[in-house]
C-alpha positions in Angstrom: -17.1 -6.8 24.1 -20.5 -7.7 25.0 -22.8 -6.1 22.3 -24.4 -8.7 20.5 -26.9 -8.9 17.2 -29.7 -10.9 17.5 -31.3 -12.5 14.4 -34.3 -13.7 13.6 -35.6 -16.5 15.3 -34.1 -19.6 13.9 -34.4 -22.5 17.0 -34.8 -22.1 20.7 -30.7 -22.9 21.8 -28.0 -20.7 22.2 -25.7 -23.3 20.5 -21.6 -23.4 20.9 -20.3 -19.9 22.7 -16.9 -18.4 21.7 -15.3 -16.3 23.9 -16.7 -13.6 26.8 -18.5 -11.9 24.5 -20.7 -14.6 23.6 -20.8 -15.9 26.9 -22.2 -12.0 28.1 -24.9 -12.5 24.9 -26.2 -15.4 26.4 -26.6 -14.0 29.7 -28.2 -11.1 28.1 -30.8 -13.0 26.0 -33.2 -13.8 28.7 -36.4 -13.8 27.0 -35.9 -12.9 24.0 -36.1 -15.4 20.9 -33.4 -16.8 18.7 -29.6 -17.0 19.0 -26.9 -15.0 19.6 -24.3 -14.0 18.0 -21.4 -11.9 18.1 -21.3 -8.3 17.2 -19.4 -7.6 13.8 -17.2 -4.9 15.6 -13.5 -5.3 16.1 -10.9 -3.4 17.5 -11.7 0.1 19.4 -13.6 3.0 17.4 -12.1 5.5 18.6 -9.9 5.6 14.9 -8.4 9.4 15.1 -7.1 9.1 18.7 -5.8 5.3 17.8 -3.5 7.1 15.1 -2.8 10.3 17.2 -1.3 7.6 20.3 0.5 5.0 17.4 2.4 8.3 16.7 3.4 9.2 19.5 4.7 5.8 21.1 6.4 5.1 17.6 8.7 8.1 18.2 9.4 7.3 21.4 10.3 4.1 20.3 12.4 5.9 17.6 14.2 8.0 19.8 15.1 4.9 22.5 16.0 2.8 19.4 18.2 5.0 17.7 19.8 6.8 20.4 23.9 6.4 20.3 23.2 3.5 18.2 26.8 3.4 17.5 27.5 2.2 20.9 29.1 0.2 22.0 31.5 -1.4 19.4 34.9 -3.8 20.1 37.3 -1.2 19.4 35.1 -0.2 16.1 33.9 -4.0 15.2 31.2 -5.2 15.8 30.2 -7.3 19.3 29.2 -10.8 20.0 27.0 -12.1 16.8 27.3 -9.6 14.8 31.0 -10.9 14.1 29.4 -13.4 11.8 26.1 -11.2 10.3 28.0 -8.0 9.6 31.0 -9.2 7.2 27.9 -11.6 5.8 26.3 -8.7 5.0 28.8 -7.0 3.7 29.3 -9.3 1.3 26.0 -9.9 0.3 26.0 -6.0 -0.8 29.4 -5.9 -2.3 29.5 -9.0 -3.7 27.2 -8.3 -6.8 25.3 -11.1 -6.3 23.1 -10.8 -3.1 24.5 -13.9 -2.1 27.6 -15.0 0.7 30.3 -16.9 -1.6 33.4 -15.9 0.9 34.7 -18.6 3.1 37.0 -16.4 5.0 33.5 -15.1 6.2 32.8 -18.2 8.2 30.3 -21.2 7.3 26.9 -19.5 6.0 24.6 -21.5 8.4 21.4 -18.8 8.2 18.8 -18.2 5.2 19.8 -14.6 3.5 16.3 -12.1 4.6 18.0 -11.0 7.6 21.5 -10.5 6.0 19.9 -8.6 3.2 18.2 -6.6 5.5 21.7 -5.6 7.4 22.8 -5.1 4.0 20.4 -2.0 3.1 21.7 -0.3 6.5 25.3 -1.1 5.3 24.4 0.4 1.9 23.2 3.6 3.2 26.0 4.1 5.8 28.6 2.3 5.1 30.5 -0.4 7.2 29.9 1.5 10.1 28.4 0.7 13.4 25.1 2.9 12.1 25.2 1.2 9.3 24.6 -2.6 10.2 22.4 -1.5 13.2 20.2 0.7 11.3 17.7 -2.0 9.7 17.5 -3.4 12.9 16.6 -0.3 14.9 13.8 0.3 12.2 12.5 -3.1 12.6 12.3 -2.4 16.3 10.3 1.0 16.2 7.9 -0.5 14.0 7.5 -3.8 15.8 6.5 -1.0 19.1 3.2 0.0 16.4 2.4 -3.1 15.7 2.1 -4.4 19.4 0.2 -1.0 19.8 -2.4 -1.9 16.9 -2.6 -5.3 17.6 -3.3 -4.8 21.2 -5.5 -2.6 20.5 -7.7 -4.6 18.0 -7.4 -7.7 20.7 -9.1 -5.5 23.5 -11.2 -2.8 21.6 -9.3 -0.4 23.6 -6.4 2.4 22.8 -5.4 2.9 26.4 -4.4 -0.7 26.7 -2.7 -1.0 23.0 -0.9 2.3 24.3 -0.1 0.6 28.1 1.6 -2.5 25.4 3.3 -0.2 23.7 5.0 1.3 26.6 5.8 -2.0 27.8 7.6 -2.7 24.2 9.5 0.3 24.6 10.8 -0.5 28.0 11.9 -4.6 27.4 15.2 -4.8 27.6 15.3 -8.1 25.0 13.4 -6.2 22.2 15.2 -3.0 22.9 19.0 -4.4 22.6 18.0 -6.4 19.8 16.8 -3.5 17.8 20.3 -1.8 18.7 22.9 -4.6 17.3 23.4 -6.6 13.6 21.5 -9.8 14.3 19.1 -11.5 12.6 16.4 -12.0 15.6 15.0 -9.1 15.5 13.8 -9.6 11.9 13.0 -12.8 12.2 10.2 -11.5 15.5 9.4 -8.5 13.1 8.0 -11.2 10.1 6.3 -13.3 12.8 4.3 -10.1 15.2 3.0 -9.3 11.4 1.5 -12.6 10.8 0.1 -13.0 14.3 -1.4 -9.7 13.8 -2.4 -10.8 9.6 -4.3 -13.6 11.2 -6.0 -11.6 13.5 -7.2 -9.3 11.2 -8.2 -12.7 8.9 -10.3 -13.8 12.1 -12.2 -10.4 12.3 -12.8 -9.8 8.2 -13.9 -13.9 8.2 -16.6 -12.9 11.0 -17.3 -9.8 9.2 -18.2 -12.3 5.8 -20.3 -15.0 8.4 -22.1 -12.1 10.0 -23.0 -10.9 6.2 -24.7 -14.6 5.5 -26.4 -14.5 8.9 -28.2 -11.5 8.6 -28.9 -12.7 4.8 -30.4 -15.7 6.5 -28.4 -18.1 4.5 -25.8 -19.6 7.4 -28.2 -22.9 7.0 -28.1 -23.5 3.1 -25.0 -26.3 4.0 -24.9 -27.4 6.9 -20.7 -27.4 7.0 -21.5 -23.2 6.8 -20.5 -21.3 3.7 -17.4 -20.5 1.6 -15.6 -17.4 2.7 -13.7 -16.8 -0.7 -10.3 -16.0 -1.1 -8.6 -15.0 2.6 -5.8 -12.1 1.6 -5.4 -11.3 5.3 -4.4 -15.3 5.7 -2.2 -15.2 2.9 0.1 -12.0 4.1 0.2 -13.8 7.3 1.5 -16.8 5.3 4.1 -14.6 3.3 5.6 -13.2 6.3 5.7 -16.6 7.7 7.9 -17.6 4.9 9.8 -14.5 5.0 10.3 -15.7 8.8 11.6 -18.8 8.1 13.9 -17.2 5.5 15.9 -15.3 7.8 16.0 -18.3 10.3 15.0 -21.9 10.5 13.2 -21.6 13.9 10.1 -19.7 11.8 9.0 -22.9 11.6 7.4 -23.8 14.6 5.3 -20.6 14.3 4.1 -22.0 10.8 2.6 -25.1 12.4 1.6 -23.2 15.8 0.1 -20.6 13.7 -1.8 -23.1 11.4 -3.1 -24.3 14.6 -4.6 -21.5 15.6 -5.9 -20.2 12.5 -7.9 -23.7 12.1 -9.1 -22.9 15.7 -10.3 -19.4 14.8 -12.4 -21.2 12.0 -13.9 -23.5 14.6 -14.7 -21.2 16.7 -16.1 -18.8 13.8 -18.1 -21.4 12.7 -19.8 -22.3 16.2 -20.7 -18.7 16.6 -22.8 -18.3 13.8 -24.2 -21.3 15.1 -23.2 -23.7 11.5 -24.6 -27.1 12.1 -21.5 -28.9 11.6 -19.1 -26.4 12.2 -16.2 -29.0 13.0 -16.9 -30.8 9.6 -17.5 -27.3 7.7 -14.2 -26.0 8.8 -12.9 -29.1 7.5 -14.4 -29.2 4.7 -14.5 -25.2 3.8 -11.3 -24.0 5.4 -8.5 -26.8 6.8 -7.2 -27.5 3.2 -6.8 -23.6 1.9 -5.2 -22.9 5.3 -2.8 -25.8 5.0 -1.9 -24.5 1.4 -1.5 -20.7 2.7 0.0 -21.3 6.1 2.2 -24.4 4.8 2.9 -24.5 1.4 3.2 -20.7 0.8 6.0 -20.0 3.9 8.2 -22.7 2.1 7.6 -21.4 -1.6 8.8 -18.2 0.0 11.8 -20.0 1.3 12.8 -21.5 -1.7 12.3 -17.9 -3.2 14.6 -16.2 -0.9 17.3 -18.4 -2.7 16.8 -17.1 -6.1 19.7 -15.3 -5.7 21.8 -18.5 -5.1 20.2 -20.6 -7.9 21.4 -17.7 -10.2 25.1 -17.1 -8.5 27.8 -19.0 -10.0 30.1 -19.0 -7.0 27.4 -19.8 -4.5 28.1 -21.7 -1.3 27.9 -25.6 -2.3 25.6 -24.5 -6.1 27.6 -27.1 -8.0 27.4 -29.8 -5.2 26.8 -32.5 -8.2 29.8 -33.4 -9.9 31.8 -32.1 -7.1 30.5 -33.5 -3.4 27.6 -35.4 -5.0 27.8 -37.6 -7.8 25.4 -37.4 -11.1 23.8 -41.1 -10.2 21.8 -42.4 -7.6 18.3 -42.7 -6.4 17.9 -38.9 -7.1 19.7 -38.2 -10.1 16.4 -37.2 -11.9 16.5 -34.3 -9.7 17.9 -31.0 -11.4 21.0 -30.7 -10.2 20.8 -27.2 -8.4 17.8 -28.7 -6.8 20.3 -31.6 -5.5 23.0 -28.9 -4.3 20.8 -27.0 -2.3 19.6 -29.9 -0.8 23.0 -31.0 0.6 24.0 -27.4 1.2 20.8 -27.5 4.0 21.3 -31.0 5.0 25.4 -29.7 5.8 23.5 -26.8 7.9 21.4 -29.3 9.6 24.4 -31.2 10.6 26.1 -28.0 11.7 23.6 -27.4 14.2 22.7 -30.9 15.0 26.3 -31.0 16.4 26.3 -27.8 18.3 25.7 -30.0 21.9 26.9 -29.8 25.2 27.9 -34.0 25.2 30.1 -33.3 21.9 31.5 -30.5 23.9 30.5 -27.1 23.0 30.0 -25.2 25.7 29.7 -21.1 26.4 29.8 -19.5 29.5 26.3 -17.3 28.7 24.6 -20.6 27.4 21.4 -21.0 29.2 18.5 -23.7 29.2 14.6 -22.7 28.0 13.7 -23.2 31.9 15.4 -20.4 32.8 14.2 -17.8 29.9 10.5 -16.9 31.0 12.2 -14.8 34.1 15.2 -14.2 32.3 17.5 -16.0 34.9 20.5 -15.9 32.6 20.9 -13.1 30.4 23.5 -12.8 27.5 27.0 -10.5 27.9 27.3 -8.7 24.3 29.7 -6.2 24.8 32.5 -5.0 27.6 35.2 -2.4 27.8 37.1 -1.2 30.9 38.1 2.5 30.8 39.1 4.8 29.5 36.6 7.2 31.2 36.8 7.7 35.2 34.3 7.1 37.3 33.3 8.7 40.6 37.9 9.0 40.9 37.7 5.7 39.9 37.6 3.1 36.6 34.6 2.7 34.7 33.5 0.0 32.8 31.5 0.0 29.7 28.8 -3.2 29.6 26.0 -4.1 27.1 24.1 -6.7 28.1 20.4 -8.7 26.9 18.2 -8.5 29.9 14.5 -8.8 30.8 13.3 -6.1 32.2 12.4 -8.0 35.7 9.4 -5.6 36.5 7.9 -7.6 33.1 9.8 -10.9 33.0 9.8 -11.9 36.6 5.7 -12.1 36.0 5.6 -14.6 33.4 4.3 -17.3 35.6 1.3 -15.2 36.8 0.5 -14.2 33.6 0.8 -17.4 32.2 -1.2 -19.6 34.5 -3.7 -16.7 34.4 -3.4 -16.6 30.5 -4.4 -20.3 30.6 -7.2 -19.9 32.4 -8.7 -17.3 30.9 -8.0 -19.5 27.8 -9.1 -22.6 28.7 -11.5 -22.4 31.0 -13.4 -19.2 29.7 -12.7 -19.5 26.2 -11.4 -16.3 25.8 -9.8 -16.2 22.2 -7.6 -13.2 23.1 -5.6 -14.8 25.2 -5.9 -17.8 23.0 -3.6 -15.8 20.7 -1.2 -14.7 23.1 -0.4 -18.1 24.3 0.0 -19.9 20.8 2.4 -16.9 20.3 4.4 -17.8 23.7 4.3 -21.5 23.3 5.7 -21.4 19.5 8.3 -19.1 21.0 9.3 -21.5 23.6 8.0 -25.0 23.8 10.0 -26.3 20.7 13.5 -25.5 22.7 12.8 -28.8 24.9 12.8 -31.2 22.1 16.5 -31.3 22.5 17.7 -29.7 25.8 20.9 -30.9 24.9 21.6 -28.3 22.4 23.5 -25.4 23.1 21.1 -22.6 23.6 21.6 -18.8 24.5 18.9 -15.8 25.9 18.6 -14.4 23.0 16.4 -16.4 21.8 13.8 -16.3 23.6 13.7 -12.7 21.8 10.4 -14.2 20.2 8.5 -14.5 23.9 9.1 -11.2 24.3 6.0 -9.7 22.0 3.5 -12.6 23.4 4.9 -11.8 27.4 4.5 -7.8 27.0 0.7 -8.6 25.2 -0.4 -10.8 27.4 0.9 -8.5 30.5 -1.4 -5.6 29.0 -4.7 -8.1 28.0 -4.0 -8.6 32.0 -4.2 -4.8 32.9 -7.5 -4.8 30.9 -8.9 -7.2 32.9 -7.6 -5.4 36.1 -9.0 -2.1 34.8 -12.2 -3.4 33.6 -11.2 -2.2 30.1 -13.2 -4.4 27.9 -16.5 -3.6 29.6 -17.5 -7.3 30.6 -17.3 -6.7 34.1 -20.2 -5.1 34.3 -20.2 -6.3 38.7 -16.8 -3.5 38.6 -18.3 -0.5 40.5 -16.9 3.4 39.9 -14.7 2.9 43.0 -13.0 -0.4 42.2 -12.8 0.6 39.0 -10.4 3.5 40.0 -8.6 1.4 42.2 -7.7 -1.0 39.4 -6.5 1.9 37.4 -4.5 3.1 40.2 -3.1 -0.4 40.4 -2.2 -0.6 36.8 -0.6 3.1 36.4 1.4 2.3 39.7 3.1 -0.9 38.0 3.1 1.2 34.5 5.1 3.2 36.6 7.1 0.9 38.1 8.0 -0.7 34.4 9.3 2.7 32.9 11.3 3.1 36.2 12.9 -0.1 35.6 13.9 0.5 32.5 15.7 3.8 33.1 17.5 1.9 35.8 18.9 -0.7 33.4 19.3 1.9 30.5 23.4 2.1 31.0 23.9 -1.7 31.4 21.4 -2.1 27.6 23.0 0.8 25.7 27.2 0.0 27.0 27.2 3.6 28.7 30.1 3.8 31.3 29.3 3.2 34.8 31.5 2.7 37.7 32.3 -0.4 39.5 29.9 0.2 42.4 26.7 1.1 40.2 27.7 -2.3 38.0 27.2 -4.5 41.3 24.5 -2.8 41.8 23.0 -3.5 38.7 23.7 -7.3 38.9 20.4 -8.3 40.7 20.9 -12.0 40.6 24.1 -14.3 40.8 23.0 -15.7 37.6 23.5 -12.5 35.6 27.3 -12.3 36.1 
């Protein structure tokens, strides 16, 4: 990551670095006139081996995903959560509408993307246990590529988007959720696409800078020039919406991910060395990225309600005349515009009253503090018997856990994340940690909820990325530490393919307790590491 470009000379600074590979350009310049800037190349290069390993670790993913994905089931029904998405579903495809107008279904408190994604399962086979787990298991192969390729772009290097990969495959969170009918998993799917959208918008907007560099017109303005229309930044912003639509919690990754986005700018803008890069970015770039990254995820919201706008027997569609009156402040609002507003306002309440002080407890609720090491997973399934094990009972258990040999180093990576980060500007983590703290900081803002394991499904992605941008660094994958002799090299490698190792291992261990296969009483104690997981 340290191949630079130099230009022309145009002053005698190095200006505002971004990053380690700046940093390693202005070590590199010595003598040599003019500034430095980046190198316009992104991800690794190696592009037929890149597709030959996505392959590969996709079916692997595909055969862990959809392996006995009929199991388990409560006696043919579906488990925990999927009690209220399922029949939703259901209905959405039978009903002829795309929408959920039964009652006896329970109180629709979700946007419809994620039902309507159960739904296609459902359509192709049936209400079956295959059926509203098959979207789901899709979703979860194809977020395995996607951690792959975006890994991969983040450190220029398909051994570490592979050693990512094979930490996807082998989480416990990602790899339950992408074997039951909830709407998580989609919701993580939507958001790993617009992390990995936005990366791709930072590379292709460095790609356009370095083109007006070498053109020698970066100084016509001094705010740096227009970088046209940002398609990259509007997928991200779709799927973003498409986020939110399947549940409300997509929006703290719209403002974190605006965030960042507006501090890629910046940092764009330094590089190439714009004389007023804070004021350009402001001036060029803050208000199209508020209107992609805010306005479009809602539009996209709204859209995902067509279906009820047009449904007659919609939940709450004729709230005016009926709950609401036709006066008042806001009776020059179009009525369906009123309804829908009181039908998300009643949601609001809903979950504004699911708290511990008004009495709603669970015994598998757990506080945010406890989800970076997984301290208290989630019980989804259990069946004693009828099988016998070892002469005696068995008993059948599916259960949400962290794979520990991952989730028990969230700290390290974390603080070592941070420092990377903040201290050495390194952009790649940078993206990592938004991703984490969007997935997790916005849980303390009312501790007094009632909150569950699952999710913190989201951190997953931003723990298992940040764990691998941590084995390049052990490995000496990037190339920027050029002080890492042959020898330590190879011990780093042997570091980092003892703990791959050690991950896989893990996750075979765990395998029955994840997938509900029976086990014996002894083996079940045995697989209870901490007092907190029973």
């Amino acid at each position: 990551m340290g191949r630079v470009t130099l230009a022309p000379p145009l002053n005698d600074t190095v200006g505002d670095l971004d990053g380690p590979e700046d940093r390693g350009a202005a070590e590199d310049l010595g003598t040599r006139p003019g500034p430095a800037v980046p190198d316009p190349v992104f991800g690794a290069t190696d592009t037929v081996r890149g597709w030959v390993v996505a392959a590969i670790v996709t079916i692997v993913a595909a055969v862990t995903r959809f392996w006995d994905l009929g199991t388990p089931t409560d006696q043919g029904t579906p488990v925990f959560d999927e009690k209220h998405y399922v029949p939703q579903a259901w209905q959405v495809l039978t009903g002829g509408n795309w929408i959920e107008d039964n009652p006896g279904y329970g109180l629709v408190v979700h946007p419809p993307v994620g039902k309507w994604l159960i739904a296609l399962g459902e359509g192709m086979f049936g209400y079956t246990p295959v059926g509203w787990r098959f979207a789901a298991a899709v979703v979860g192969t194809a977020m395995v590529l996607i951690v792959f390729r975006l890994t991969r772009r983040l450190t220029r290097s398909t051994p570490i988007g592979a050693v990512a990969a094979v930490f996807m495959i082998c989480d416990g969170v990602t790899f339950v959720q992408s074997r039951v009918g909830m709407l998580d998993i989609f919701q993580i799917f939507f958001v790993l696409g617009a992390i990995a959208a936005l990366v791709a918008d930072r590379d292709q907007t460095r790609a356009r800078m370095h083109r007006v560099w070498m053109e020698g017109r970066i100084h016509d303005s001094p705010w740096g020039p227009r970088l046209g229309f940002r398609w990259w930044r509007f997928t991200a912003a779709v799927l973003l919406g498409l986020a939110l639509a399947t549940k409300w919690s997509g929006i703290y990754f719209v403002v974190f991910f605006l965030a960042l986005s507006i501090g890629f700018d910046i940092a764009n803008r330094k590089a190439y060395h714009v004389q007023r890069p804070w004021l350009g970015t402001l001036r060029r770039d803050v208000v199209p990225a508020g209107f992609s990254l805010s306005v479009t995820p809602v539009l996209v919201y709204l859209a995902s309600f067509a279906p009820w706008f047009a449904g007659e027997t919609s939940v709450y569609r004729y709230s005016v005349g009926n709950q609401l009156g036709y006066d008042g402040a806001f009776s020059w609002v179009p009525g369906a515009w009123r309804s829908l507003w009181y039908y998300e306002s009643g949601i609001l309440k809903f979950h504004e009253g699911l708290t511990n002080s008004a009495g709603n407890h669970h015994p598998w609720e757990s506080k945010p503090w406890t989800w970076p090491m997984g301290l208290r997973p989630m019980l989804y399934a259990v069946q004693n018997g009828p099988d016998q094990c070892g002469g005696g009972p068995c008993v059948r258990v599916e259960m949400l856990v962290g794979t520990p040999a991952m989730w028990w180093l969230a700290f390290p990576m974390l603080l070592w994340g941070l420092w990377q980060w903040l201290i050495r500007r390194d952009w790649r983590y940078a993206t990592v940690m938004v991703g984490y703290a969007a997935s997790f900081l916005p849980w303390f803002l009312n501790l007094d909820r009632q909150m569950y394991f699952f999710y913190a499904t989201a951190m997953a992605p931003f723990l298992i990325m940040g764990l691998a941008l941590c084995i390049g660094d052990l490995v000496g994958a990037d190339g920027r530490w050029a002080r890492f002799t042959q020898h330590r090299r190879m011990i780093g490698v042997g570091l980092a393919s003892i703990y791959l190792g050690l991950v896989v291992t893990n996750f075979i261990w765990l395998w029955p307790i994840l997938t509900g296969q029976p086990l014996s009483l002894h083996m079940w104690n045995m697989q209870m590491w901490l007092p907190s997981w029973r």
